[in-house]
N, C-alpha and C positions, 0 to 999 in steps of 0.2 A: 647720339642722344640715347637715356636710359628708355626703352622698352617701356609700356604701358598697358595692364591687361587689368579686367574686373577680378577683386578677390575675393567675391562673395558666393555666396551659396547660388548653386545650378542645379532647375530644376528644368528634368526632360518630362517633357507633357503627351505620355502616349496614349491616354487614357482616358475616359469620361470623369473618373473622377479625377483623378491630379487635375484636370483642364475647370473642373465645376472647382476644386482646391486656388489655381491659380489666377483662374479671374476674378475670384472674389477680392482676394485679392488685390489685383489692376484696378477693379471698381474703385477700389477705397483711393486711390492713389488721383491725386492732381494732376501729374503730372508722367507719362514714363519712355523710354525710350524705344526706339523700335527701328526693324529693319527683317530682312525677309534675303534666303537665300534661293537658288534654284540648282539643279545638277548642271555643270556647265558642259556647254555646245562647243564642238572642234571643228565641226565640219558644217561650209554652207547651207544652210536649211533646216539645219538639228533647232528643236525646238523642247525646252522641258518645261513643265510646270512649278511653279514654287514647291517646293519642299522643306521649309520649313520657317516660322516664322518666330522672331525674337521680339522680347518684350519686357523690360527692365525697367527696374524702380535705383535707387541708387543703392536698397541694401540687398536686393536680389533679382534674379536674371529666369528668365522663365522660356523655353525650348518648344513652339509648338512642332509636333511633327507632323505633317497634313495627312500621311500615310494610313495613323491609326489616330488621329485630331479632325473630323472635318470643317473645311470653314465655313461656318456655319452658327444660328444662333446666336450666344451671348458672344462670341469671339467675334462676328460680325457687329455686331451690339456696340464694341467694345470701340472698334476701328472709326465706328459713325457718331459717335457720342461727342459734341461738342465742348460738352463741360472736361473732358478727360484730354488735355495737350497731349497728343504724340509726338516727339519731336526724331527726325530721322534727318540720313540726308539722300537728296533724290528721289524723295519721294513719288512723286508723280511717277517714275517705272514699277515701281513696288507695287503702288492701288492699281495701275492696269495690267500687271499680270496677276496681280488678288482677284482680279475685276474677269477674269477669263475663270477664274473657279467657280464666282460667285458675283452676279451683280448687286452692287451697294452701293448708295450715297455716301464717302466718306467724308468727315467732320472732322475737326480738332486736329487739325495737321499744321506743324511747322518746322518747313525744309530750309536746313542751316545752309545749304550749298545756294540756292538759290538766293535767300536773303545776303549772301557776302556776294553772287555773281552782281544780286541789284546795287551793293555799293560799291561795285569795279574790280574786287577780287576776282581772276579767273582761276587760280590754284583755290578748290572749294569744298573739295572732296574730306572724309572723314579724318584719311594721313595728315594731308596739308594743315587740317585746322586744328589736328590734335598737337601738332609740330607749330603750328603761330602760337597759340594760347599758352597751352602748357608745357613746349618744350621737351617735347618726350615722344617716341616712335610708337608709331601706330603696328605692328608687325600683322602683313597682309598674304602669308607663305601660308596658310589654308583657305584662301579665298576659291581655288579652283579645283579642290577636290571635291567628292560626289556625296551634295546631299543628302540624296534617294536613299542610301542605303538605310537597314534598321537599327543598327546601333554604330551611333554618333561617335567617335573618338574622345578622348579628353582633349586632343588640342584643336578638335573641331567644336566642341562643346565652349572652352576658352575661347576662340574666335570669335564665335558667334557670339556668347554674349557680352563680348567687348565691345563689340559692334553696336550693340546695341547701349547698351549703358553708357558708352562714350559721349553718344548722344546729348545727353544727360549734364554731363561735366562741360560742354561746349556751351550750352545755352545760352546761360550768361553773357560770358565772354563776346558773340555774337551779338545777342540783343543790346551790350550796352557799350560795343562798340560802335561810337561817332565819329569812325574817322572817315572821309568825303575822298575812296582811292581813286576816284575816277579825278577830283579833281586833283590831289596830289599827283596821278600819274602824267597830266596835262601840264601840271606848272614846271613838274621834275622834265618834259621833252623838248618845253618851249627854252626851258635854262640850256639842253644838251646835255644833261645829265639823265640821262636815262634810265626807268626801274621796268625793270621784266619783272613782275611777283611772282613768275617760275624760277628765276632766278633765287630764292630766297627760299623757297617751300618748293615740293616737289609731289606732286599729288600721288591718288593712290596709281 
């Protein structure tokens, strides 16, 4: 499958103003996509805090870096606000390690992996559904490198806000699919024809 990445403008938010620039922003926006990274643990116990959180519209991609962004404020604002759809997936880990920086009521969330695990899809994750929908790879070869550091790479900057604006381009797809896989996968075991949906899609 051909490769899939956001090709719009990226912006890294390390500052009071680019952050008071970029949420204005997200304000205006319906709709945007989101997703939140951490420096990843190797070892039993290792524990890190989000470092950095992504936040996309379909025509641009927005970097927060918590290092010199705190959460805090209108970016908090931002995550609670009901009128403003976030759409991620997995969410519910993202708001509880948000939720260790900063306690908030979050609002306006809808988790693509959950809503397809509620219609019987267990392959849910961002790969798998960017590969049902759209037919195109999700490439996940910067997911585990470190996003503490101060300056982001360019193919960690394209990851991340693929990640996030993927989101975005899923929605649909998700919401307006009616297909009943629990009961499809019941009639496909009772026949002896059997569907594994890993079989088909291969998460992340």
């Amino acid at each position: 499958m051909e490769p899939i990445s956001f090709q719009g403008p990226i912006t890294v938010v390390d500052n009071i103003s680019k952050a008071e620039e970029a949420l204005d922003k997200l304000f205006a926006a319906k709709c945007i996509g989101f997703d939140t990274e951490s420096r990843p643990a190797f070892f039993k116990g290792q524990k890190f805090p989000v470092s950095i959180i992504q936040l996309a519209t379909n025509e641009e991609a927005f970097i927060f870096q918590l290092k010199y962004v705190r959460f805090a404020g209108r970016l908090v604002e931002l995550l609670s606000d009901e009128s403003i759809i976030k759409v991620g997936v997995g969410v519910q880990d993202d708001i509880r390690r948000l939720n260790e920086l900063c306690k908030f009521k979050h609002g306006g969330f809808f988790d693509l992996s959950a809503e397809m695990k509620r219609k019987g899809v267990v392959q849910s994750g961002a790969r798998a559904l960017t590969a049902r929908y759209l037919g195109r790879k999700l490439v996940k070869s910067s997911q585990k490198t470190n996003w503490s550091v101060s300056r982001l790479t360019e193919r960690q900057l394209e990851y991340a806000a693929t990640d996030a604006w993927i989101c975005l381009q899923l929605l649909d797809y998700v919401k307006n699919d009616k297909t009943d896989y629990r009961a499809l996968i019941a009639a496909e075991q009772e026949s002896g024809n059997i569907i594994d949906d890993a079989d088909h899609h291969n998460d992340e």
